[in-house]
C-alpha positions in Angstrom: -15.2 5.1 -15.5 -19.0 5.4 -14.9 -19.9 3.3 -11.8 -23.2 2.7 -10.6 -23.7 2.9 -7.0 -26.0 -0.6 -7.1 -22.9 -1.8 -8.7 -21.4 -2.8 -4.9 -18.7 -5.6 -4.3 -21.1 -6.7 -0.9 -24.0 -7.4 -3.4 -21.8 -9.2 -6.1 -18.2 -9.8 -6.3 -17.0 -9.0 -10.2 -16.1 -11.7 -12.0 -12.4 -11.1 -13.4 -14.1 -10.9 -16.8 -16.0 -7.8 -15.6 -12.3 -6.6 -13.6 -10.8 -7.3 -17.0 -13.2 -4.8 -19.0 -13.5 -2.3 -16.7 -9.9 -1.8 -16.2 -9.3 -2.2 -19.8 -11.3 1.1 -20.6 -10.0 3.0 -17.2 -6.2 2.4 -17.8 -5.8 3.1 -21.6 -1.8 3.7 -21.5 -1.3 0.2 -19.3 0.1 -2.3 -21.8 -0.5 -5.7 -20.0 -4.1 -5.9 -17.9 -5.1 -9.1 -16.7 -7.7 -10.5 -14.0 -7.6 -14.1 -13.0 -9.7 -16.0 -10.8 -6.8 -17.5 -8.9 -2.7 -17.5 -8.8 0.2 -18.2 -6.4 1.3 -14.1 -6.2 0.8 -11.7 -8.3 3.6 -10.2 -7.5 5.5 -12.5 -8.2 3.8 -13.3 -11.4 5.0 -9.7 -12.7 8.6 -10.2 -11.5 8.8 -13.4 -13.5 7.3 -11.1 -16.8 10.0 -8.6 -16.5 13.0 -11.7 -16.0 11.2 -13.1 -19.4 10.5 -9.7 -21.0 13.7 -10.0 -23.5 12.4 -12.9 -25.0 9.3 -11.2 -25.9 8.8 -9.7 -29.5 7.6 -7.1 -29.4 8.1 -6.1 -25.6 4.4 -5.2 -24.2 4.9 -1.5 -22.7 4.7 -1.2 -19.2 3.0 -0.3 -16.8 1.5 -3.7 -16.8 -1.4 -4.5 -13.5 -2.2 -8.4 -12.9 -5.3 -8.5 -10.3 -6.3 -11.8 -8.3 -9.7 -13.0 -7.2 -7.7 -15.7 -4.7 -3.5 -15.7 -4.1 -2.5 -19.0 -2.5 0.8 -17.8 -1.9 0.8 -14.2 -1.5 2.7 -12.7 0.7 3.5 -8.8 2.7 6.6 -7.4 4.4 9.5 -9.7 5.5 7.9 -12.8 3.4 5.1 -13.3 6.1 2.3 -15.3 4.3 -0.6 -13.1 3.4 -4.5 -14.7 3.9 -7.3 -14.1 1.5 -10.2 -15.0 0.4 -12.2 -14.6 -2.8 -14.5 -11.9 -2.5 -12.9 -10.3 0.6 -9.5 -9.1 0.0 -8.6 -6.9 -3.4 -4.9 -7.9 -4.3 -3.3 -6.5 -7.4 0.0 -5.9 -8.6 1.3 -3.3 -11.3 4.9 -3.3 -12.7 6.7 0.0 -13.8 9.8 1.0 -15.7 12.0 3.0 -13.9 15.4 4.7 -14.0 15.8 5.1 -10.0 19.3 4.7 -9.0 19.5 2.0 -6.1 20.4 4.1 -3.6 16.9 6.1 -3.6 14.9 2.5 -3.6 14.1 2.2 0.0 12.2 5.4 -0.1 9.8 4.1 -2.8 7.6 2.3 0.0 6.8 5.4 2.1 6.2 8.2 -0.8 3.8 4.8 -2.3 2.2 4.9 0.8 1.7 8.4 1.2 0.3 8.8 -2.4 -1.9 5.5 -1.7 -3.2 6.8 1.5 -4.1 10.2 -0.1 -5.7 8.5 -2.9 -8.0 7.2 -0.9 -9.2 9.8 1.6 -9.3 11.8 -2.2 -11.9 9.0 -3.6 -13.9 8.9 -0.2 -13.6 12.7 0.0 -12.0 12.4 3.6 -10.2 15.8 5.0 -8.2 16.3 7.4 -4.1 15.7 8.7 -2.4 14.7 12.0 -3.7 18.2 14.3 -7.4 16.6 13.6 -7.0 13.0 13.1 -8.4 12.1 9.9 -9.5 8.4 10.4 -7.1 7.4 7.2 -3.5 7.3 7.9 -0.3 5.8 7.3 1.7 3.8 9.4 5.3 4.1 7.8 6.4 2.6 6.1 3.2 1.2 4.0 0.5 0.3 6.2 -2.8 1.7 5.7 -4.7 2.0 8.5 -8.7 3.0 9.5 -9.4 4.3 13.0 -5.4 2.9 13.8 -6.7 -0.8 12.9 -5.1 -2.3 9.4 -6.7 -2.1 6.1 -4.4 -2.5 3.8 -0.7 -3.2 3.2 1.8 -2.5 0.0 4.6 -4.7 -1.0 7.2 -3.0 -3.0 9.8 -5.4 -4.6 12.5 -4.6 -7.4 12.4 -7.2 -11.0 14.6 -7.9 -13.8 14.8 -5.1 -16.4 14.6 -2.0 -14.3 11.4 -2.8 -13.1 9.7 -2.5 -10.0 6.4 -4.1 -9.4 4.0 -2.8 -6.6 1.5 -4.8 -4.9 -1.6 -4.0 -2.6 -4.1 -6.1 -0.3 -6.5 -4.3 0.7 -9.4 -5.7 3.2 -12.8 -5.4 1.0 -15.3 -7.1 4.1 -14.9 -9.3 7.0 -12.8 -7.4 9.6 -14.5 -8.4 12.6 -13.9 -11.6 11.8 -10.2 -11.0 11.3 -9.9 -9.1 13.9 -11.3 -12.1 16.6 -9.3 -14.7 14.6 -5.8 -12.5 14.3 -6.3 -11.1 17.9 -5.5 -7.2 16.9 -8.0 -4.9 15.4 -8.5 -5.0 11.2 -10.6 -3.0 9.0 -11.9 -3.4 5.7 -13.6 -1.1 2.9 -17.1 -1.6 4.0 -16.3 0.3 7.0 -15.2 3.2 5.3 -18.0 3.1 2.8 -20.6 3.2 5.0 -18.9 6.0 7.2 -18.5 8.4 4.4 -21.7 7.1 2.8 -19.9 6.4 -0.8 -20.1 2.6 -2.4 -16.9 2.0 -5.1 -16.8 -0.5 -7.5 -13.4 -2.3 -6.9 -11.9 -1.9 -10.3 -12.9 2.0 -10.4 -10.0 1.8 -7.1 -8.2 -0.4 -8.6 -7.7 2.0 -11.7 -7.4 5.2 -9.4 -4.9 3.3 -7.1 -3.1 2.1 -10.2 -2.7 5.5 -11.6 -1.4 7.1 -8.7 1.4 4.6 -8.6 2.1 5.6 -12.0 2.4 9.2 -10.7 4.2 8.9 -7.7 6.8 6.7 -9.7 7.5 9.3 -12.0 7.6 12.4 -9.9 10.2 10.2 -7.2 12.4 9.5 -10.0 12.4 12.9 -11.0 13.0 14.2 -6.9 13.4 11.8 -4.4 11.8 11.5 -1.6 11.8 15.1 -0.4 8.9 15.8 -2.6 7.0 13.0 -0.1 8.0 14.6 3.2 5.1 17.0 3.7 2.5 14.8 2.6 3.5 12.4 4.8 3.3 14.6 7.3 -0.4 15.0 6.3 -1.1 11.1 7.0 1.7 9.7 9.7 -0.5 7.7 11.8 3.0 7.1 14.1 3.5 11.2 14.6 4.6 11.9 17.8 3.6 8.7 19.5 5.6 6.2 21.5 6.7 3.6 19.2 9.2 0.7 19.5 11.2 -0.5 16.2 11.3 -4.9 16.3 13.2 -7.2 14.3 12.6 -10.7 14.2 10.6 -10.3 17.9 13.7 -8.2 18.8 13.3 -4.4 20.2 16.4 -2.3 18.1 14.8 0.7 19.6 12.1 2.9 20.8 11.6 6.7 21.7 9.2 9.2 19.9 8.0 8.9 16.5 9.4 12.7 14.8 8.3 11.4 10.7 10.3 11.2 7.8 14.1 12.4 6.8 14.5 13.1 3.3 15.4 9.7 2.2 11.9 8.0 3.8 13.5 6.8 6.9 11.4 7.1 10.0 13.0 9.7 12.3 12.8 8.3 16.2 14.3 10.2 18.9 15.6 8.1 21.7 17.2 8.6 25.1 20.4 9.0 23.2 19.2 11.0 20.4 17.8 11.5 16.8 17.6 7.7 14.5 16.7 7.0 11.3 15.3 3.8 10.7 15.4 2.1 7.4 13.9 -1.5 8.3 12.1 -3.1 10.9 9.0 -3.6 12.4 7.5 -0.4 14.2 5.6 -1.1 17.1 3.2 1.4 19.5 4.1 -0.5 22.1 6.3 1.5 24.5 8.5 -0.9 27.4 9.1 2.2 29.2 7.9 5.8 29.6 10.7 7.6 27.8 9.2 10.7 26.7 11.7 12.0 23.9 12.5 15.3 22.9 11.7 17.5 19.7 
């Protein structure tokens, strides 16, 4: 996809005509695109595709990728509501075919967010891993983070049909903003651009994002999440710091980040030893100065 560097969402926010086309021509093996101006979740829209897919003749082929200008009832991790706004946040969804048996799902969100994370620091051209701190990292399980301040979150769900649907919001402009109304710190893509000094048109990371899924998908179903464990490695924003693990405002745990086992949980050592974690909230937030071992 040729983009012209004029061609910035900050000037002009595509219309979902122009998502529509672009997309279109960039993601040739897709069998459903679509880009509307406004929807509850696309998420949800895609789950609701798969439950009605039998009824279709002929089935459209997936990978299928539904993009929103405005979700009014989109939503991240745990059901909490996700804001939006036209023009300032890029939410998509794509929905895959997949064989994975269940007991390998729950590492699907971390080798997604390793592979997203990559993806990007590949399109800015951003080197680097944890002994340098590159500025784009992962907080497990799929959190992406700039400078440690949120830019974008996944939300991996399972649909009728053997189908799993992936969906990203991703901060395009108005972190400061965000970050005074929210009280925590946010970033957004304009902060990247202008640090590495490289304008994107939204659908051309749309596309790329889109296509990594597709990827990761396919190379997970074929081994796991062992295949993810290095690269995670590369981009753990949590490695070796001081974290506490919440659920519902409750502390489960805390002690010292150590990454990923092979199955994508989040390896924290405590007082009392080595845990995996396979849900909950992470926080860096120590209560007390327990230092862990390796």
């Amino acid at each position: 996809m040729r983009i012209s560097p004029h061609d910035h969402p900050n000037h002009h926010f595509p219309s979902p005509e122009d998502f529509l086309g672009r997309l279109t021509e960039a993601l040739p093996s897709f069998g459903v695109i679509d880009w509307v101006s406004s929807t509850g979740s696309t998420n949800a829209d895609l789950s609701l595709r798969a439950q009605l897919i039998r009824a279709q003749q002929p089935t459209p082929p997936r990978p299928w990728l539904l993009g929103a200008h405005l979700q009014t009832a989109g939503k991240g991790r745990a059901g909490r509501p996700w804001a939006n706004e036209a023009g300032s946040t890029l939410m998509f969804s794509c929905a895959f075919a997949t064989d994975i048996p269940l007991a390998q799902l729950p590492g699907i969100a971390p080798a997604l967010g390793v592979s997203t994370c990559l993806a990007l620091r590949s399109l800015f051209a951003i080197q680097g891993n944890q002994t340098d701190i590159a500025p784009l990292n992962l907080k497990w399980p799929n959190d992406l983070q700039w400078h440690g301040a949120k830019l974008a979150g996944l939300l991996i769900e399972t649909a009728p049909s053997s189908t799993v649907v992936v969906g990203m919001g991703l901060n395009l402009r108005g972190a400061a903003a965000l970050s005074a109304q929210l009280g925590r710190e946010i970033a957004d893509l304009g902060q990247i651009e202008q640090a590495c000094k490289r304008p994107l048109h939204p659908a051309q990371l749309v596309a790329h994002i889109a296509q990594t899924w597709q990827q990761a998908l396919q190379d997970y179903a074929t081994n796991g999440y062992i295949g993810f464990t290095h690269s995670f490695d590369i981009v753990d924003a949590l490695a070796g710091q001081s974290v506490q693990v919440m659920d519902q405002g409750k502390i489960l745990l805390q002690g010292i980040a150590q990454g990923t086992d092979s199955l994508g949980r989040l390896r924290v050592m405590t007082e009392t030893g080595l845990v995996p974690v396979l849900v909950g909230d992470v926080s860096i937030r120590p209560a007390h100065p327990f230092k862990g071992t390796p």
